[in-house]
C-alpha atoms as one frame of an Amber mdcrd trajectory, in Angstrom:
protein
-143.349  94.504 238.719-141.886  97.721 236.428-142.534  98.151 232.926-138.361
  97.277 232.156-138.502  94.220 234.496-141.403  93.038 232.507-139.615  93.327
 229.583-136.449  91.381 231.182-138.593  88.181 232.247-140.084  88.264 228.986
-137.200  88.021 226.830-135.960  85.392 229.214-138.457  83.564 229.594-138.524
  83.037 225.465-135.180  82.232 225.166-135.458  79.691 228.317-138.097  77.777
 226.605-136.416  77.828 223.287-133.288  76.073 224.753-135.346  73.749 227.063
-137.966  72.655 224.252-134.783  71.857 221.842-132.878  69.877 225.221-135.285
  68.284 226.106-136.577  67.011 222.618-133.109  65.989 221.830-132.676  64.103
 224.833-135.895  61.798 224.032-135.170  61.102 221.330-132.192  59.595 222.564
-134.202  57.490 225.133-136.128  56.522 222.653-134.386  55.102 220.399-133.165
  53.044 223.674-136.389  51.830 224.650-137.445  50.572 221.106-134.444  48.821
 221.467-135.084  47.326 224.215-138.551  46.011 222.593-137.183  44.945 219.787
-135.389  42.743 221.842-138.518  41.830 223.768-137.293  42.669 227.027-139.520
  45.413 227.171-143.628  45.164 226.200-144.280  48.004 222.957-147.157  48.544
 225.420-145.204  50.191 227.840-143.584  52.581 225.654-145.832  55.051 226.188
-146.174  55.465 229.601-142.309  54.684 230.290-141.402  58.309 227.638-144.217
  60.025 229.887-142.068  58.933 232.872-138.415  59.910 231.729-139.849  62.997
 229.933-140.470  64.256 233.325-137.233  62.662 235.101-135.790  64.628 232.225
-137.029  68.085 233.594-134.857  67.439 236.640-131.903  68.200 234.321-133.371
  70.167 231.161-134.700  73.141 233.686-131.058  74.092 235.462-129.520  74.452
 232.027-132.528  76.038 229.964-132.734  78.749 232.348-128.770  79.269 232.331
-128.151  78.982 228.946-131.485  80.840 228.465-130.829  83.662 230.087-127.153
  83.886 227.997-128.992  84.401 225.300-131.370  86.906 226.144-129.130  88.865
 228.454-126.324  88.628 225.760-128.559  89.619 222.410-129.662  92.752 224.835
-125.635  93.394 225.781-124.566  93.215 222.190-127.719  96.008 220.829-126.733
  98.044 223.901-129.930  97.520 225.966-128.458  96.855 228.788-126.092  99.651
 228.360-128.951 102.278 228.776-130.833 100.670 231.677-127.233 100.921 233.475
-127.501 104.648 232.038-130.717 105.199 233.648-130.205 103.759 236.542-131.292
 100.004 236.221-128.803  98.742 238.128-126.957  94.871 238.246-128.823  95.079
 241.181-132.059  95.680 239.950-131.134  93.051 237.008-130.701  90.574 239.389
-134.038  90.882 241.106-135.394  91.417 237.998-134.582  87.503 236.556-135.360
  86.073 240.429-138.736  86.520 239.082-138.340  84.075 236.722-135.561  81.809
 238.448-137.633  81.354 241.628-140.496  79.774 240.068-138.355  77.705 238.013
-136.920  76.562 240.826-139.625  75.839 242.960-141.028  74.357 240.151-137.726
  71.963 239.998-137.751  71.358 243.903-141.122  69.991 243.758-140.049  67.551
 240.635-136.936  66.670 241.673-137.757  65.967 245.871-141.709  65.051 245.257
-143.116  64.176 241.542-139.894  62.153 240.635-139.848  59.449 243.389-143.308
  58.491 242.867-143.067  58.166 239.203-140.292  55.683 240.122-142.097  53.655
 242.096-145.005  53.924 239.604-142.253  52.567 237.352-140.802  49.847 239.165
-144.419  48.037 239.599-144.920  48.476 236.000-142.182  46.920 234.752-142.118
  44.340 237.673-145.825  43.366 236.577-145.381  43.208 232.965-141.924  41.041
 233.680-143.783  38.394 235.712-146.763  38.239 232.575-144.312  37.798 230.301
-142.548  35.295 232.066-145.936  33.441 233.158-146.834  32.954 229.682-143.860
  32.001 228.328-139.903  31.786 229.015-138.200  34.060 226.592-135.779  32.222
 224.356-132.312  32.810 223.651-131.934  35.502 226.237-130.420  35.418 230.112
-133.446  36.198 232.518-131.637  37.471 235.476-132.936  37.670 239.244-133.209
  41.369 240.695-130.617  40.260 243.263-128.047  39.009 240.894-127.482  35.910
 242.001-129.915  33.509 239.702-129.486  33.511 236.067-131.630  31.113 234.195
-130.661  30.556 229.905-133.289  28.625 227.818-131.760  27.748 224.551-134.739
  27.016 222.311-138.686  26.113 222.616-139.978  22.658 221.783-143.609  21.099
 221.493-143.847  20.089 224.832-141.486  22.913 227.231-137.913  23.975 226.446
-134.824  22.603 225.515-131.198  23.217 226.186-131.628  25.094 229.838-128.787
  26.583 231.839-128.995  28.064 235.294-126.386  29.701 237.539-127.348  29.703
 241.553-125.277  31.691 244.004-126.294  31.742 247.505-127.297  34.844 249.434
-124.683  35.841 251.614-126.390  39.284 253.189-129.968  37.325 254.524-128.480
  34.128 256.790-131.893  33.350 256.776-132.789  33.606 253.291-133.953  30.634
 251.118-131.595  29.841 247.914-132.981  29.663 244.664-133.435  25.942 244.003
-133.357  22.662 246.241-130.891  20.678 245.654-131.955  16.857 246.025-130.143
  14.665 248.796-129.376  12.306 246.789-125.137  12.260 246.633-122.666  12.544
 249.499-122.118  16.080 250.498-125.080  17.576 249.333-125.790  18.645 252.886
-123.996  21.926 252.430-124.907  22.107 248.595-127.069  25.155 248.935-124.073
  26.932 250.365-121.964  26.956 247.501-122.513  28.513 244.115-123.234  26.040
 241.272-124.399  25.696 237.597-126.771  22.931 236.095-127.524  21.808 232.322
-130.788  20.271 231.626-131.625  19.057 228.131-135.474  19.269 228.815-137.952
  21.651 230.874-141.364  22.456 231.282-142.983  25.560 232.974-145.166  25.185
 236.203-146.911  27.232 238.737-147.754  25.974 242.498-150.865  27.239 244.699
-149.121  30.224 245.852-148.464  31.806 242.080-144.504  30.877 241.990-143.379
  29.921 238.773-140.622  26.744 238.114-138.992  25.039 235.727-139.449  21.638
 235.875-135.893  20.217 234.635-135.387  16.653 233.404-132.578  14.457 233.019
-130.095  17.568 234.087-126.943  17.478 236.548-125.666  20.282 238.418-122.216
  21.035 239.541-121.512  22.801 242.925-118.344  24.585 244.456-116.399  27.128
 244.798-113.322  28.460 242.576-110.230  27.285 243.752-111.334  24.284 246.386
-110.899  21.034 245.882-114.742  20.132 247.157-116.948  20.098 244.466-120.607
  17.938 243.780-121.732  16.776 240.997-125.518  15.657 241.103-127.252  14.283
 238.478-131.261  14.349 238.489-133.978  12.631 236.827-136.312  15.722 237.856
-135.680  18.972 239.405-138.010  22.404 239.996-135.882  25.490 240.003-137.624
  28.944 240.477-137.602  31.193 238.102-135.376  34.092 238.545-137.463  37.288
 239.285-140.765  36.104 238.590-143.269  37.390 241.765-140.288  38.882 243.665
-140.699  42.271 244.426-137.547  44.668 244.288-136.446  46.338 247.520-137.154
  50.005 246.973-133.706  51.533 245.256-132.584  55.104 247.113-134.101  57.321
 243.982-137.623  55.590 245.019-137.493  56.559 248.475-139.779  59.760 249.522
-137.471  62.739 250.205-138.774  63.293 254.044-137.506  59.160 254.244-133.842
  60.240 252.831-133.664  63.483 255.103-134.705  61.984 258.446-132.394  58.611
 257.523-128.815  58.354 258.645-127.552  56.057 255.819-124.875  58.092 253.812
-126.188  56.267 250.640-129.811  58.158 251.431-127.643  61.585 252.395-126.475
  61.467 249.074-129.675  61.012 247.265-131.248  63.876 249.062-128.166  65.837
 248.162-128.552  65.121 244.734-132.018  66.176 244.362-131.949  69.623 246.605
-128.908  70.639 244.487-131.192  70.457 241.421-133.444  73.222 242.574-130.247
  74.937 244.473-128.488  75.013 241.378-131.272  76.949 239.502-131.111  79.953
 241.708-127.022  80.026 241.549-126.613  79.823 237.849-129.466  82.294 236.854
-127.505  84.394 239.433-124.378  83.633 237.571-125.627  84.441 234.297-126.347
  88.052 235.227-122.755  89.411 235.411-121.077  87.088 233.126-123.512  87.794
 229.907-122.249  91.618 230.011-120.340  92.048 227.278-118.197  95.262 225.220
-120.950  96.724 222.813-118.410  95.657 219.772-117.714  92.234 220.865-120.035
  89.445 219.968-123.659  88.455 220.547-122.954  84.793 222.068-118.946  85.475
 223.261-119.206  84.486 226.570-120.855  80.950 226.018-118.494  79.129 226.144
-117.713  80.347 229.942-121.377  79.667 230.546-120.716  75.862 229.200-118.009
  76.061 231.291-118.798  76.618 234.230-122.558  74.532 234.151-120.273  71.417
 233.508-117.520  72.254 236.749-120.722  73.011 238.476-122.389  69.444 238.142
-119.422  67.561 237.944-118.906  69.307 241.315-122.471  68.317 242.443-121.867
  64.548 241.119-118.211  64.559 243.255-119.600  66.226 246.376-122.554  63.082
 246.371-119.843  60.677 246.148-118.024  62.082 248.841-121.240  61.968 250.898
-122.330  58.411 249.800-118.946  56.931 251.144-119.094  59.251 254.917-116.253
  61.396 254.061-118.731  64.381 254.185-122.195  65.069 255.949-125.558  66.525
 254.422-124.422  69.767 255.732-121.286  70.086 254.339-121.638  68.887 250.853
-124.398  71.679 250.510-121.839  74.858 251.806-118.998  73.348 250.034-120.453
  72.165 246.532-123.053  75.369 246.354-120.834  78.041 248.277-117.975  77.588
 245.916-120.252  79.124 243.311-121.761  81.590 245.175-118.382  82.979 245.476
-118.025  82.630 241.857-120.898  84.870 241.048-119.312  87.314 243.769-116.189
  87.469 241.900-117.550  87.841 238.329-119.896  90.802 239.802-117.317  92.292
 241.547-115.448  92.201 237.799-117.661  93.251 235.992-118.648  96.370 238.370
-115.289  97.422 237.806-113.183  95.602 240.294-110.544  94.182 237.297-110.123
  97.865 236.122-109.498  98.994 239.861-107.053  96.064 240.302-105.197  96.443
 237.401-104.626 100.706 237.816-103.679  99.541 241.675-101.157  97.080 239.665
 -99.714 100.176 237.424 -99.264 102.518 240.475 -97.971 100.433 242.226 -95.280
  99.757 239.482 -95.002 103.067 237.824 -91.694 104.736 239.013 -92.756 107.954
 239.627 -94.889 106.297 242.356 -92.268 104.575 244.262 -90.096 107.562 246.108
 -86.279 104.672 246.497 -87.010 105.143 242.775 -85.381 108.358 242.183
């Protein structure tokens, strides 16, 4: 590497580390102040607060790295525009070209090192994740039902309210029970004694129950229930005339979540699963995470042409263009996904379309800023000028 690009990376790589550090603090604090609400609540064990920051800190990276570099490299390129440094390399030969190649030094890593978060690290921190909370969920629930709060079943459809504790279970219980309609096959949530006319097709129908009194049990295989006394549960559906009403003298309803394992969400997939599947949901995902690293490569690219600047104008002018731009650009990336997750565009696609559009972009501001606006615009005056035009005479 020469002595000048050297000095180029290193300059850049202070100011990218500046900007990242301060994103990336900013941003956990944010999260948090989230998760401590979230204990505070006691939804959330204080003992997971720790690893769960360790987690997001490096989810985080995914989006802190993109826009560090870019905004990064803005400030570098545009402190060295504004003193004139880049004025004499151009003067001596140092080319945009040889600017360009120059910061690939530093963007390529940066990428890679993106790529490998984004498509590799990040899915199995997820999954790491997922058990986690999953297993601290199902302690907290076997050693007590948290009061006052809705515990809700990963699926949706089982919501179970306990009002208050007493010296012998819980009082003042609610539970909501709709019926899986995706798994034909599927058990429902509670069993529903035969013990009025039409209860038959009971477990078909969504219903609600109110039981004054509960206890928590466990059977052989680890399941968890609430053993509900004295309750009654109404069953139907909104707008029919069929509804049942059952009242029980005792009734074991599962508890929502407990021991049931969450089907794997599409950010907790490996990346080779999401490339080689042919669900547009999983095209979307993969999308999502190539155009992290992608997007490091274009921007930094970007940066080059649009941080030149007049030698009197100022240090941090064109920023706002560099905000700009980074926000089309991810809005673009967050669109394109969309369009992918619903089958209006393939894998393919989405990647040329969302990615080339900026490429083209950088090709237009170089071609501007190597003189292309002047050419235009004296083309413009000829063109014009009378004494150019013979009918005008």
């Amino acid at each position: 590497m020469q002595i000048l690009a050297r000095y180029l990376v290193r300059e850049s790589v202070m100011a990218t580390l500046g900007v990242s550090l301060t994103l990336l603090l900013i941003m956990l604090a944010n999260l948090l102040a989230r998760v401590l609400a979230q204990a505070a609540e006691g939804s959330l064990p204080t003992s997971l607060i720790p690893a769960l920051m360790g987690f997001n800190a490096v989810k985080l990276l995914i989006y802190v790295l993109p826009v560090g570099l870019f905004i990064g490299l803005m400030f570098a390129l545009g402190r060295m525009s504004r003193d004139s440094e880049l004025t004499v390399l151009r003067s001596c030969g140092f080319s945009l070209a040889h600017l360009s190649r120059a910061i690939l030094w530093l963007a390529i890593p940066v990428s890679l090192l993106t790529a490998s978060i984004s498509l590799v690290i990040y899915p199995g921190l997820q999954q790491m994740q997922t058990q986690m909370l999953q297993a601290a969920r199902n302690a907290q629930i076997g050693d007590q039902l948290p009061v006052g709060r809705f515990i809700e079943d990963p699926s949706g459809q089982a919501v179970l309210y306990v009002g208050s504790k007493v010296k012998d279970g819980y009082a003042d219980i609610f539970a909501f029970n709709e019926p899986l309609k995706k798994s034909p096959t599927a058990q429902p949530n509670v069993h529903i004694p035969a013990t009025s006319e039409g209860s038959n097709n009971a477990g078909q129908k969504p219903g609600v129950e109110m039981a004054p009194f509960g206890t928590l049990a466990q059977d052989d295989q680890g399941h968890r229930y609430v053993v509900l006394s004295q309750g009654r549960r109404i069953q139907g559906a909104a707008g029919e005339p069929d509804w049942t009403v059952i009242d029980y003298q005792t009734h074991e309803l599962l508890v929502p979540g407990a021991d049931r394992p969450m089907a794997p969400a599409e950010n907790q997939k490996s990346s080779f699963d999401l490339l080689h599947s042919s669900v547009p949901g999983d095209q979307a995902e993969f999308f999502y995470r190539l155009s992290q690293a992608i997007s490091v490569l274009i921007l930094a690219l970007i940066a080059v042409p649009l941080a030149q600047s007049r030698p009197r104008s100022g240090r941090y002018g064109r920023l706002f263009w560099a905000f700009l731009i980074y926000a089309i650009y991810f809005n673009v990336i967050a669109m394109t996904q969309n369009f992918i997750k619903t089958g209006d565009l393939g894998l393919m696609q989405g990647l040329v379309i969302s990615h080339g559009l900026f490429l083209t972009l950088w090709l237009g501001v170089l071609w501007w800023v190597n003189g292309g606006g002047r050419r235009l615009v004296a083309y413009g005056r000829r063109q014009l000028s009378p004494r150019f035009r013979p009918d005008a005479y």
